[in-house]
KOLFIMI-289431 format. One line per field, with one value per residue (C-alpha): residue number from 1; residue in three letters; x negated, y, z negated. Coordinates in nm, 2 decimals. Each point is the difference from the previous one (the first is absolute). Layout:
REM KOLFIMI-289431
paba c(NUM ...) .
dofi c(ala ...) .
px c(X ...) .
py c(Y ...) .
pz c(Z ...) .
This chain:
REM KOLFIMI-289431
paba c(1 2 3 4 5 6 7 8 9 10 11 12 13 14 15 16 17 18 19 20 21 22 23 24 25 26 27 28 29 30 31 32 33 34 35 36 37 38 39 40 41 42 43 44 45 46 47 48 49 50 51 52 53 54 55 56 57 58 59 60 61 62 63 64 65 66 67 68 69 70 71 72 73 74 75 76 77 78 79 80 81 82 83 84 85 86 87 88 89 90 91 92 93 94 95 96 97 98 99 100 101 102 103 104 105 106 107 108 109 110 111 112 113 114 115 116 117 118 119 120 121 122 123 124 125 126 127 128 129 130 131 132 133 134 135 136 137 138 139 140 141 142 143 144 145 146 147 148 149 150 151 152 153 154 155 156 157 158 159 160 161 162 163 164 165 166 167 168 169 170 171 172 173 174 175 176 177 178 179 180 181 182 183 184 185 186 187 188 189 190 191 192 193 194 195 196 197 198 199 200 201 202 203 204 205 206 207 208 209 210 211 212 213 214 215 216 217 218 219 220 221 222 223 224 225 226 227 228 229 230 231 232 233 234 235 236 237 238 239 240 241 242 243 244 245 246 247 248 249 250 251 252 253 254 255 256 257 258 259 260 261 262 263 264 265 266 267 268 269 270 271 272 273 274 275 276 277 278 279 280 281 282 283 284 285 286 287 288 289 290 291 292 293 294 295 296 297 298 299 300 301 302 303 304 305 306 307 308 309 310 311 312 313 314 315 316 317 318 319 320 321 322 323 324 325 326 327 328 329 330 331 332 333 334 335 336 337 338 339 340 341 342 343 344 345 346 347 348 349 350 351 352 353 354 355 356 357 358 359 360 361 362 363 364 365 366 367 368 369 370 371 372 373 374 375 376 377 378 379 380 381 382 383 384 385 386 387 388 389 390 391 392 393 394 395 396 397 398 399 400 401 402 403 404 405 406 407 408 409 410 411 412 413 414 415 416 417 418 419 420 421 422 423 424 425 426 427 428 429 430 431 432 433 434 435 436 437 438 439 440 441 442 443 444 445 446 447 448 449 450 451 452 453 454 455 456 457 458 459 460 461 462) .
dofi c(unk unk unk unk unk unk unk unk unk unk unk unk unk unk unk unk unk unk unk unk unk unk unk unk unk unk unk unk unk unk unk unk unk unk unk unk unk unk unk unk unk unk unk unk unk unk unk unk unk unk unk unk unk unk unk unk unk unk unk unk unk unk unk unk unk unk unk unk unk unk unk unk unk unk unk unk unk unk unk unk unk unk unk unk unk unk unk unk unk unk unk unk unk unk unk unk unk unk unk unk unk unk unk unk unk unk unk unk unk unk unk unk unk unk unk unk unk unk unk unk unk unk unk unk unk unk unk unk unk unk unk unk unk unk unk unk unk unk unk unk unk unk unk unk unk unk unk unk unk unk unk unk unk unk unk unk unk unk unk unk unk unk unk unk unk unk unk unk unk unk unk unk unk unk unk unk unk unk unk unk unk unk unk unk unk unk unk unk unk unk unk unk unk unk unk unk unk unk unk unk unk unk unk unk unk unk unk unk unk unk unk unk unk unk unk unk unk unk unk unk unk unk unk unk unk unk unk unk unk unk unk unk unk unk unk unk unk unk unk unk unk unk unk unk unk unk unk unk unk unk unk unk unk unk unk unk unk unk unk unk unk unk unk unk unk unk unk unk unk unk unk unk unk unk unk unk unk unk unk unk unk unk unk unk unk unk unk unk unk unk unk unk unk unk unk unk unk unk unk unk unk unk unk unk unk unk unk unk unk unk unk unk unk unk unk unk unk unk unk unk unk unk unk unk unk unk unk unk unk unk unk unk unk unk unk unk unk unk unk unk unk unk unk unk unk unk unk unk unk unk unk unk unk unk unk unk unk unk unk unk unk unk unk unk unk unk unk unk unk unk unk unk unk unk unk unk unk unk unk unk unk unk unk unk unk unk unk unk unk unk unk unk unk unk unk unk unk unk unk unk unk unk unk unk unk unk unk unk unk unk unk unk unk unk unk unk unk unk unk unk unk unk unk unk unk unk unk unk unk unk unk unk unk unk unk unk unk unk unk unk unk unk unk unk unk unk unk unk unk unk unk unk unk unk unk unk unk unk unk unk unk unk) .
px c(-0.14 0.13 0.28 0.00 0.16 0.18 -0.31 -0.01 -0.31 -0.03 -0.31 -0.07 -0.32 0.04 -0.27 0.23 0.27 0.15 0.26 0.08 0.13 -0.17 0.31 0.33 0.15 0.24 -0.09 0.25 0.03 0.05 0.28 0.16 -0.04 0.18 0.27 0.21 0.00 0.17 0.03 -0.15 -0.10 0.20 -0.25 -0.39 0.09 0.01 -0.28 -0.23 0.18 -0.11 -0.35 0.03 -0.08 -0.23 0.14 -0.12 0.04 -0.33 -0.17 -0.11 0.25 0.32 0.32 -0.13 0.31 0.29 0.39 0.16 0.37 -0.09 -0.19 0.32 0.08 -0.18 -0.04 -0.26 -0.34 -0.22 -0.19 -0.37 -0.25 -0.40 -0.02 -0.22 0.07 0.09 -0.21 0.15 -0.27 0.23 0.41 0.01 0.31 -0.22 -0.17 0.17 0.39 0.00 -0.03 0.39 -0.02 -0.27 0.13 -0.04 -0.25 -0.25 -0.23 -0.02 -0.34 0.04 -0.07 0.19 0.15 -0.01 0.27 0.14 0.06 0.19 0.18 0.16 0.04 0.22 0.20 0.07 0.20 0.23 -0.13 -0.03 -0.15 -0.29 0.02 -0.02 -0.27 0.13 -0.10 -0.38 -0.29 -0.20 -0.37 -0.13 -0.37 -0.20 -0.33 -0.25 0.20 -0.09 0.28 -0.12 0.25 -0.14 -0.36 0.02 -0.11 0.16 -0.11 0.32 -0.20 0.20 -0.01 0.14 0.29 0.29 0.18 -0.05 -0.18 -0.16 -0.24 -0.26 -0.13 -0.38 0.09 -0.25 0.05 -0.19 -0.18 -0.04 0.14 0.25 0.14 0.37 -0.01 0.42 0.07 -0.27 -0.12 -0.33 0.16 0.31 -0.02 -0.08 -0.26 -0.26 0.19 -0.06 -0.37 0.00 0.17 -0.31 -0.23 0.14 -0.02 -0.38 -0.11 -0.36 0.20 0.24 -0.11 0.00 0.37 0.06 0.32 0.11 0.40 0.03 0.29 -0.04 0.28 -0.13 -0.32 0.12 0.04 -0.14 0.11 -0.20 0.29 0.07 0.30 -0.18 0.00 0.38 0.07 -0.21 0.17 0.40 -0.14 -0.15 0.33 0.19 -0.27 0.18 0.34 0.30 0.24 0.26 -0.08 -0.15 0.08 -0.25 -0.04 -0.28 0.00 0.15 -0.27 -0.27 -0.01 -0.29 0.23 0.29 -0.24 -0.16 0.35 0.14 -0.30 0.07 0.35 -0.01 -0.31 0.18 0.36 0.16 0.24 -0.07 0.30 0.00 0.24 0.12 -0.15 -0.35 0.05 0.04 -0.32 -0.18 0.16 -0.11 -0.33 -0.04 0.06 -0.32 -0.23 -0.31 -0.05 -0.05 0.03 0.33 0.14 0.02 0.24 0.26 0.37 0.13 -0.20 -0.08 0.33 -0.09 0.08 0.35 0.17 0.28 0.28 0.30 0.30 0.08 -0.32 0.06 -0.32 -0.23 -0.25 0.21 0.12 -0.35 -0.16 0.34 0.00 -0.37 0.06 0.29 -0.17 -0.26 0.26 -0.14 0.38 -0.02 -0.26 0.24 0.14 0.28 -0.03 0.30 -0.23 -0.30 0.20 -0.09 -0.36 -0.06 -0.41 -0.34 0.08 -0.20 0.28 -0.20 0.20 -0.13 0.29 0.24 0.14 -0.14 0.35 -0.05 -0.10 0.38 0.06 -0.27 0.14 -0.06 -0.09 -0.35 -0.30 -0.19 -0.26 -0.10 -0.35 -0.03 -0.28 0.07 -0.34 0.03 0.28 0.02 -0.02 0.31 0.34 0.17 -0.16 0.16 -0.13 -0.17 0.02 0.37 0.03 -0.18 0.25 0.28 -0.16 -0.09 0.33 0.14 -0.28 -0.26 -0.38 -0.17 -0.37 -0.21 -0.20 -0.20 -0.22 -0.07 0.02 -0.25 -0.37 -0.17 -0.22 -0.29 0.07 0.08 -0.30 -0.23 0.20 -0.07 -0.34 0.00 0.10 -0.17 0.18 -0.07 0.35 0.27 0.34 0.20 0.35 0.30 -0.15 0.14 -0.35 -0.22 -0.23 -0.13 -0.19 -0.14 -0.11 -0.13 -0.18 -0.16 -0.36 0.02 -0.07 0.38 0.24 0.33 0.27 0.35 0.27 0.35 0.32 -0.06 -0.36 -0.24 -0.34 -0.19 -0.30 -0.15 -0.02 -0.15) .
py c(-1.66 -0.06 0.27 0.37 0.21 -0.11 0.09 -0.13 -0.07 -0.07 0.14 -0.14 0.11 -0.26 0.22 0.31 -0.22 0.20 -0.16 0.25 -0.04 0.16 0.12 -0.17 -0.04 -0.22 -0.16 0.15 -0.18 -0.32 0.24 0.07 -0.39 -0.09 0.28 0.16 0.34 0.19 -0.29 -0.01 -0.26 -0.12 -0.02 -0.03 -0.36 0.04 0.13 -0.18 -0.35 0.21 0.03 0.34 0.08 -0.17 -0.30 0.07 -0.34 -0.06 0.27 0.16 0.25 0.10 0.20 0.15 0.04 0.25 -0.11 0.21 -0.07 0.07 0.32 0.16 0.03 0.33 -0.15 -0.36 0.00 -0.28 -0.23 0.07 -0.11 -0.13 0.22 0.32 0.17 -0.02 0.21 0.10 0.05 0.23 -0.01 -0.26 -0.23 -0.33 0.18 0.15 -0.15 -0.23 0.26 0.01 -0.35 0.06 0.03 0.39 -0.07 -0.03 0.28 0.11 0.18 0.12 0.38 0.28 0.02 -0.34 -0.03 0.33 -0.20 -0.30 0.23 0.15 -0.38 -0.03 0.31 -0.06 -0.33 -0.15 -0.12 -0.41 -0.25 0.03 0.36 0.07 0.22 0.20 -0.07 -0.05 0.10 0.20 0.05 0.25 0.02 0.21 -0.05 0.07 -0.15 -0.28 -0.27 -0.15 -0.29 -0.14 0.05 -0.13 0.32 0.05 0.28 0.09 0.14 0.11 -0.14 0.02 -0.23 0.11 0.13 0.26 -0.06 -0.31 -0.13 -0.27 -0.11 0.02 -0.25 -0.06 -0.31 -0.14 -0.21 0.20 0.20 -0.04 0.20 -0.04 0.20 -0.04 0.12 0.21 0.15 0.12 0.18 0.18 0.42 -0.01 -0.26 0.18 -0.08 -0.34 0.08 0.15 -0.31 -0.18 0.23 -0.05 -0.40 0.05 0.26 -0.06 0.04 -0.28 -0.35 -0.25 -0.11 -0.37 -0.02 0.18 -0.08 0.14 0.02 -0.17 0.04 0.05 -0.20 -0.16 0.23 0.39 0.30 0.30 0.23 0.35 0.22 0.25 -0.27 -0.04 0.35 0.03 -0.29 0.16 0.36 -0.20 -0.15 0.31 0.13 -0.18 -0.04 -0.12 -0.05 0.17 -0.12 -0.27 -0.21 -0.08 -0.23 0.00 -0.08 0.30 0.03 0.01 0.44 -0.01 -0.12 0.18 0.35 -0.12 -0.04 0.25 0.27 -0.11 0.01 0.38 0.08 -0.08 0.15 -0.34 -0.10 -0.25 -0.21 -0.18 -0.09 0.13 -0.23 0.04 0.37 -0.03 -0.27 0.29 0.29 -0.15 -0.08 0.37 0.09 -0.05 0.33 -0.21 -0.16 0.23 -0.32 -0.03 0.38 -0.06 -0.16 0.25 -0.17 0.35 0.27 -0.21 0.08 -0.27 -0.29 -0.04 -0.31 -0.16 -0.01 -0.20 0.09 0.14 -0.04 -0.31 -0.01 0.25 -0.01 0.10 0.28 0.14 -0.03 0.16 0.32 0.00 0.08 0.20 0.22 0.17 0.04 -0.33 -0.16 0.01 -0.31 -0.22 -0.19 -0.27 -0.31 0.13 0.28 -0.26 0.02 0.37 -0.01 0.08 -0.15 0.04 -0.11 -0.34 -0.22 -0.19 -0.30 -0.21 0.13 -0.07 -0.29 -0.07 0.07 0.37 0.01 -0.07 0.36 0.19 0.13 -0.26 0.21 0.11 -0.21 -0.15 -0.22 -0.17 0.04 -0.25 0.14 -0.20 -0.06 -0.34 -0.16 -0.22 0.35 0.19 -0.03 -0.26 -0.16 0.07 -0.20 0.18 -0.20 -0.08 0.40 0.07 -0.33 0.24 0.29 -0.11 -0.15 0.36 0.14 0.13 -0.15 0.00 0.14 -0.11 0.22 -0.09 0.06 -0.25 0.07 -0.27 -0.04 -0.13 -0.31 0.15 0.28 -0.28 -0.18 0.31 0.11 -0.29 -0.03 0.34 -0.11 -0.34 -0.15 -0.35 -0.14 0.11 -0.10 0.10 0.10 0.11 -0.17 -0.32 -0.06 -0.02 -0.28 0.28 0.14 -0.36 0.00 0.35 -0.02 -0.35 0.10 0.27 -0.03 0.10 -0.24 -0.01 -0.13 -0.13 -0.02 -0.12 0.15 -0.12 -0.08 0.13 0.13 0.01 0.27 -0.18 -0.35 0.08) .
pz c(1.58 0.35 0.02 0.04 -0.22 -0.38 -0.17 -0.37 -0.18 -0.35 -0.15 -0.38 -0.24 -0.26 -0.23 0.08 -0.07 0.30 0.30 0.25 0.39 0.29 0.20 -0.02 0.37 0.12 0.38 0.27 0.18 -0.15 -0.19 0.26 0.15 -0.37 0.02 0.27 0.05 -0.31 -0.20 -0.32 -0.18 -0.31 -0.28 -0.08 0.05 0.32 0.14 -0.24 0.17 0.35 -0.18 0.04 -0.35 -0.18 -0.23 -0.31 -0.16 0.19 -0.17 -0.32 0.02 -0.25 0.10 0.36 0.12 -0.14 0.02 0.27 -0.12 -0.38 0.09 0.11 -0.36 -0.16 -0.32 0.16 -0.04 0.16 -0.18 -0.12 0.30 -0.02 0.37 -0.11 0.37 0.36 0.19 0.40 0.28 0.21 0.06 0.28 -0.12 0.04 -0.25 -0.28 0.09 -0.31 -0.25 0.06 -0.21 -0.27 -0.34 -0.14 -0.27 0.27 0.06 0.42 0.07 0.33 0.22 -0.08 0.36 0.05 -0.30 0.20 0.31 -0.19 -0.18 0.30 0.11 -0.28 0.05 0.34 -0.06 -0.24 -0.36 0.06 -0.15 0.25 -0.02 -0.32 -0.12 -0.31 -0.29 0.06 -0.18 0.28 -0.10 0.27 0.14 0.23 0.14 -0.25 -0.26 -0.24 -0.12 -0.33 -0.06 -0.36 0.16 0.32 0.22 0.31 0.27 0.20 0.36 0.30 0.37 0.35 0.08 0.23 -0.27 -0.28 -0.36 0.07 -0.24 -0.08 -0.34 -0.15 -0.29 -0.30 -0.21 -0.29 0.23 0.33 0.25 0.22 0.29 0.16 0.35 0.03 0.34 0.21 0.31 0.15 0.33 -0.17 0.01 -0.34 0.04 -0.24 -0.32 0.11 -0.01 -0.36 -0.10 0.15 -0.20 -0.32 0.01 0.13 -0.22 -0.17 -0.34 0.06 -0.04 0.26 0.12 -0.15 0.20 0.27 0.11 0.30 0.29 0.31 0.20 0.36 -0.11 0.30 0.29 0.06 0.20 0.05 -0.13 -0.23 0.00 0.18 0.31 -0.11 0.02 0.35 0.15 -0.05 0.10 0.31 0.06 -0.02 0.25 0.30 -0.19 0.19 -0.26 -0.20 -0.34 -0.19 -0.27 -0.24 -0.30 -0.22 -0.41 -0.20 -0.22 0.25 -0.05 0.27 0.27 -0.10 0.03 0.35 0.13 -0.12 0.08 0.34 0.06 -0.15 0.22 0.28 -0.12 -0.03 -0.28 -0.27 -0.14 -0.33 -0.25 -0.34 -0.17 0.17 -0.04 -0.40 0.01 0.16 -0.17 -0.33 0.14 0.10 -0.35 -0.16 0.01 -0.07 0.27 0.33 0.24 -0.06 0.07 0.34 0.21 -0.25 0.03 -0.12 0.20 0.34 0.24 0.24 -0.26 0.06 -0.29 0.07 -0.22 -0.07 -0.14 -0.33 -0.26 -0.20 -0.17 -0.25 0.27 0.30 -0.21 -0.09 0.32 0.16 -0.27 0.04 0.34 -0.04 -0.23 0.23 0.25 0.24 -0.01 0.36 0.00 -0.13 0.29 0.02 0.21 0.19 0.15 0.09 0.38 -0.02 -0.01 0.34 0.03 -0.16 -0.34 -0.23 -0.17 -0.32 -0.06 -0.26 -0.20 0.28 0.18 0.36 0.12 -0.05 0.39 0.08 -0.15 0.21 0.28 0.31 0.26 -0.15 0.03 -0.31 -0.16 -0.27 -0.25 -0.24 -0.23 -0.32 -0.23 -0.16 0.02 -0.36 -0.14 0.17 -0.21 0.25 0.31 0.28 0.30 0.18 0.35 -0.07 0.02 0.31 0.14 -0.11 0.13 0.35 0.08 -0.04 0.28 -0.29 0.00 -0.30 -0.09 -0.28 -0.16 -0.35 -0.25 -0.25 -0.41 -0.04 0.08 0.29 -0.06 0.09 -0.26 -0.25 0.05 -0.07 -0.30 -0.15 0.13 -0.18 -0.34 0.02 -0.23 -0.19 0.10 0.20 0.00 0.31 -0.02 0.20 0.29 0.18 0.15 -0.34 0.18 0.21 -0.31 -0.05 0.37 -0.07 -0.28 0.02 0.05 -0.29 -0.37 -0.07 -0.10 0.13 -0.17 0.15 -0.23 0.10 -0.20 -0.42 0.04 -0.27 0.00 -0.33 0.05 -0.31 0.14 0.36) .
């Protein structure tokens, strides 16, 4: 469809008589290209006029989209709605950031941490009309699980992306199957759940895959590259480290990278500096007893996270993540940005929560640099140019280092996945590259499909 990320596919079974959306995203970056930073936008209005959302006077679809002035009252209830379900791949925003629009009537089908992970998106900032999550009807899935949605089947199976509880879709319609791989990885640590997704598509039990819509992001360009190497390539640079500390940006939700650096900075007895409101993200993330993975980095028991905080608690979730703290006697981790000039050396500032001019508050005499280790991105809650920081950066003495590890496949995983599955069609998505699969797949019996943005495929007339 020619852009990465905003994900929105509407999925009907006219002998169901079932409409339902395959992830609801908004595209980053052309949100951010429409709006400045903290300004929301007005109405529904507009972001349908910045074809953000869907239009749906061009489609078969009634009341989508709930009335974010009226709901303030208690007593307003949207309007009935012909959408049986959105169902979220995983809690990237270019994902799942228009269910802050969708009118409540709508069921959301989605992981049970995935809808975890929003949730704390939604406590960490002010109710607006583009975050505005209350209200919904959650439907939550584990793998294993099957969604029947007035007989459509759908088979929920998790996979390895660079963030937790991401998901693709084993979909069976009344006239075939169809698989939706949402956002994947072959070379991430947890790469094998990737692999049982692959197993449940091409199992002997499952019919052959009519239509297989598949990302295709870095269709276009490869790296040999896996957190491991991520993690080997900062211990390598603290191996013949000169500096003092280093500032590192990288997407909050990317929990891999946040445990790599922080497993390194306490291996080698160096402080770790976040926010309060990245402390409550991961606070709440720590929460959940199911899921082992997410224990450790522990914002409460690990005394080398130090979080900055500022001034008295104006907010529920400054206050919680402050008694939180308070409450097992770690008050002492709570730092203000008057004492930044303190911090002698060997300490990691994360600043995707901060300005870039936090480096005017570190004291000048010590020696740092910069990692930029962000994922993807169209996925990260505002772009922040990246080169426009290391400018910033290197005209106060401080080189920069990138060290990466895509959330996204490789092409030459992509091409033997879907070798794998062997599908009739395929329709690539979140890629801006989709003549690749053309180029690709040319000699082969599959058929690939390129759709731009409102373009239909019938199943029943190809």
């Amino acid at each position: 469809m020619n852009e990465v990320g905003g994900n929105k596919i509407l999925l009907e079974d006219f002998n169901y008589d079932v409409k339902i959306f395959l992830d609801f995203g908004i595209n980053i970056k052309d949100f951010n290209n429409s709006f400045e930073k903290y300004e929301e936008p007005s109405s529904v209005k507009d972001l349908i006029k910045s074809k953000l959302l869907p239009n749906t006077e061009h489609l078969s679809i009634e009341n989508l989209y709930t009335n974010y002035e009226a709901s303030k009252n208690p007593e307003y209830n949207d309007l009935e709605t012909n959408i049986d379900g959105i169902l979220i791949t995983h809690p990237h925003k270019d994902h799942f950031y228009g269910l802050s629009f969708i009118n409540r009537n709508i069921p959301v089908y989605t992981g049970v941490f995935t809808k975890k992970i929003i949730s704390a998106y939604y406590k960490c900032s002010k109710v607006s009309i583009s975050n505005n999550y209350g209200g919904l009807e959650w439907n939550l899935f584990r793998t294993g699980d099957v969604l029947d949605i007035k007989g459509l089947k759908i088979i929920p199976v998790h996979v390895d992306h660079s963030i937790p509880a991401a998901y693709g879709f084993i979909i069976k319609t009344s006239k075939g199957n169809i698989v939706y791989t949402g956002d994947f990885r072959m070379h991430g640590p947890l790469s094998a759940m990737t692999q049982d997704f692959l197993r449940e598509i091409t199992n002997e039990s499952l019919d052959k895959i009519d239509i297989l819509i598949c990302e295709g992001t870095h269709i276009h360009r490869g790296a040999i590259e896996s957190e491991n190497n991520v993690e080997k390539n900062i211990e390598q640079l603290f191996l013949e480290n000169p500096f003092d500390f280093f500032i590192v940006k990288y997407d909050r939700l990317d929990w891999d990278r946040f445990r790599t650096i922080s497993l390194i900075a306490k291996k080698y007895g160096w402080k770790f500096v976040i926010t309060e409101k990245d402390a409550y993200f991961y606070y709440l993330m720590n929460k959940d007893e199911i899921y082992e993975s997410m224990r450790d980095p522990n914002i409460i028991t690990d005394d080398h996270i130090l979080i900055l905080s500022k001034g008295n608690a104006k907010y529920r979730w400054q206050e919680k993540i402050r008694q939180a703290l308070h409450r097992e006697k770690k008050g002492f981790r709570l730092i203000k940005y008057s004492e930044i000039r303190d911090l002698e050396s060997h300490f990691f500032f994360y600043i995707t929560s901060l300005q870039k001019n936090i480096i005017e508050k570190i004291n000048p005499n010590l020696k740092g640099a910069f990692i930029s280790s962000s994922i993807d991105p169209y996925t990260e809650e505002y772009i922040d140019n990246n080169r426009t920081l290391t400018h910033y950066f290197r005209r106060h003495g401080i080189p920069s280092y990138r060290v990466h590890a895509s959330g996204h496949a490789m092409p030459h995983h992509l091409i033997n996945f879907i070798n794998s599955v062997n599908p009739e069609y395929l329709i690539p998505v979140h890629t801006e590259h989709p003549h690749f699969f053309k180029t690709f797949f040319k000699n082969s019996e599959i058929n690939v499909i390129i759709l731009d943005k409102n373009d239909k495929f019938d199943l029943n007339q190809n």
